[in-house]
C-alpha positions in Angstrom: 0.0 0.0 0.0 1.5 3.3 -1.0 1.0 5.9 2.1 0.2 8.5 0.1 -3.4 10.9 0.8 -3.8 10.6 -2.9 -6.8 8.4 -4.3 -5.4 4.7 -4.4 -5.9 2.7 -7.5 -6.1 -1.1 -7.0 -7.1 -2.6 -10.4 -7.3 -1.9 -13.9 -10.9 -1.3 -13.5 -10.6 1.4 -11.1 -8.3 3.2 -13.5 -10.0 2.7 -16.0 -13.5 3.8 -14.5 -11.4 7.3 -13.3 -10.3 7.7 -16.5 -14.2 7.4 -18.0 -15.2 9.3 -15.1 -13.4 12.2 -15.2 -11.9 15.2 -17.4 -8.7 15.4 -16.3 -6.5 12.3 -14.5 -3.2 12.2 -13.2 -1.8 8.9 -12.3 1.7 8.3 -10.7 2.6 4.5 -10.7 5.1 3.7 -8.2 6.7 2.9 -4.9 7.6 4.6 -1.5 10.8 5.7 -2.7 13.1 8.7 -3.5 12.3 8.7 -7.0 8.6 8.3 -6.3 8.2 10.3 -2.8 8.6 13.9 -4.5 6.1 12.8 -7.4 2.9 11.9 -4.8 4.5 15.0 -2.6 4.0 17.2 -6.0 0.6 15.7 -6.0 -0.7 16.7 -3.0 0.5 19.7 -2.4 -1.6 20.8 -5.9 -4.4 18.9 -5.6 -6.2 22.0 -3.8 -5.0 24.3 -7.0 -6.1 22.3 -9.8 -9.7 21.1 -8.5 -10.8 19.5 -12.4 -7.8 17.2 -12.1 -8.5 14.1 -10.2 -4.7 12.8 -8.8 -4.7 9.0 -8.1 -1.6 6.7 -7.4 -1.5 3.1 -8.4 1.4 0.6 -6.9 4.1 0.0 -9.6 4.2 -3.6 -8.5 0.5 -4.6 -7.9 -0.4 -7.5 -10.2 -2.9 -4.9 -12.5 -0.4 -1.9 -12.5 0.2 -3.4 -16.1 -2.7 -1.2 -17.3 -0.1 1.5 -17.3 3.2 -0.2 -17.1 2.3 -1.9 -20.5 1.3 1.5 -22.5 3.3 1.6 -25.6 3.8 5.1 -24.1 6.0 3.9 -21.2 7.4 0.9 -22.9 10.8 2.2 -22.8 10.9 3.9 -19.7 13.9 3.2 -17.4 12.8 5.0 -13.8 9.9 5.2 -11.3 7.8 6.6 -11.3 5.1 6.1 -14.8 3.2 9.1 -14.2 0.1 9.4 -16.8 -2.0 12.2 -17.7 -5.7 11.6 -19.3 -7.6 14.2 -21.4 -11.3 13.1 -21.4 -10.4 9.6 -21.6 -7.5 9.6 -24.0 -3.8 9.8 -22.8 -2.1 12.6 -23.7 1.4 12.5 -21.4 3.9 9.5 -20.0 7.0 10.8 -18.5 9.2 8.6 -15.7 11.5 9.5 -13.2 11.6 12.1 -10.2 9.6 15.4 -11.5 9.8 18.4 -8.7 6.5 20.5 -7.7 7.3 22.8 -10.6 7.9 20.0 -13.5 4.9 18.4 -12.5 3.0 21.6 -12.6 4.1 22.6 -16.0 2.9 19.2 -17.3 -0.7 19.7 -15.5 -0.7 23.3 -17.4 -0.2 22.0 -21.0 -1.9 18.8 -20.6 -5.1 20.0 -19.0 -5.1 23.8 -20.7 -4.7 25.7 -17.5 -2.9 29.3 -17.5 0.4 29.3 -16.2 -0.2 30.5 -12.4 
């Protein structure tokens, strides 16, 4: 279990039902560690700023985190974390490895069309 405050995916299902379900998605698929830590941190600390994106974390390891660790996207990724981005229901980002607040924010303002704050 990732001990994150972050909504917690546990199947391809549940992914895939966020992804239907809403606008904007964010997942980070990963572990409790160094490269993965400042990712979920990123997450929650602009979760209250960008209110139309709905942030979720999925273990990298669980047996259905292959529903993003399989996406031609990320097959040639080489760090933790996947982090995904959905645009009503179609992905539109993959990027790996460590990403600070700022990165992660630059990626939620061209993915999801918000103005640079």
């Amino acid at each position: 279990m990732l001990e994150t405050n972050l909504t917690h995916m546990n199947s391809a299902a549940d992914v895939n039902a966020l992804v239907q379900e809403h606008d904007n998605v964010m997942i980070c698929c990963g572990r409790m560690g160094p490269m993965c830590i400042p990712v979920y941190e990123a997450m929650e600390d602009l979760e209250d700023e960008y209110t139309d994106v709905k942030f979720a974390d999925m273990e990298f390891d669980h047996p259905e985190a292959g529903v993003i660790r399989n996406l031609p996207e990320c097959k040639n990724f080489m760090s933790l974390p996947f982090v995904v981005y959905y645009k009503n229901g179609q992905l539109v980002q993959a990027t790996s490895g460590i990403q600070s607040t700022s990165q992660v924010k630059a990626n939620l303002n061209t993915n999801f069309n918000q103005a640079a704050a």
